[in-house]
Residue, then its C-alpha position, 0 to 999 in steps of 0.5 A: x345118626x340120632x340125637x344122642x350121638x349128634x349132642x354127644x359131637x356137639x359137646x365134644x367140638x363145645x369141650x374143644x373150643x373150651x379149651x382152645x379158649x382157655x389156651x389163648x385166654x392162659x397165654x394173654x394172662x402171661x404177656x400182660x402179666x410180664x407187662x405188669x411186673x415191668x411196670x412194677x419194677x419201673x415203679x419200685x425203681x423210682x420209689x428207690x430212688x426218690x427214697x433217698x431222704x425224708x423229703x424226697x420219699x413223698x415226691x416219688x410216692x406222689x410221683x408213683x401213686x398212679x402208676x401203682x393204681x394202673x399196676x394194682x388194677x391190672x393185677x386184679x384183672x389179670x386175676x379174674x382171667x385166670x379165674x375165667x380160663x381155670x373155668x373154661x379149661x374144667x368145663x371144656x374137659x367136662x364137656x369131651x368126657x361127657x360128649x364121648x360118653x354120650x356118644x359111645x353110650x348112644x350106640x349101643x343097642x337096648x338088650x330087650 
């Protein structure tokens, strides 16, 4: 084997791990994205129910304002993941076409 053909394996295993990564990467943006809704249903829950009178809405903002900061933040972060993994999963298919393409263009013998 040469080293066109060893990179071109190389960057094929690189492209499966990419994508491999972006599976398990996908898959926890999932969960935490249920967990998020959860707490987001809790919160619009509580704010519901202090919403009741002028007076009582202030208490359950108070009462929420941080638990809507947590769930704020956990959208964004879940966001930026996704970004990562979107990432991963375009250049882990790049990396397989590029490292087949290495490597059956590296077997072929030069016409001289």
């Amino acid at each position: 084997m040469n080293s066109k053909q060893i990179a071109g394996i190389v960057l094929f295993v690189l492209g499966i791990g990419m994508l491999i990564t972006s599976h398990y990467i996908a898959g926890e943006v999932r969960s935490g994205n249920q967990e998020i809704e959860a707490g987001q249903q809790k919160i619009d829950a509580t704010n519901k129910f202090f919403s009741v009178t002028v007076v009582t809405k202030p208490v359950g903002k108070g009462l929420t304002s941080s638990g809507q900061e947590r769930v704020n933040a956990g959208r964004e972060e879940s966001a930026y993941y996704e970004r990562v993994a979107e990432g991963l999963r375009i250049g882990g298919i790049a990396a397989l076409i590029i490292g087949i393409g290495v490597f059956l263009f590296s077997r072929l013998k030069p016409s001289s």
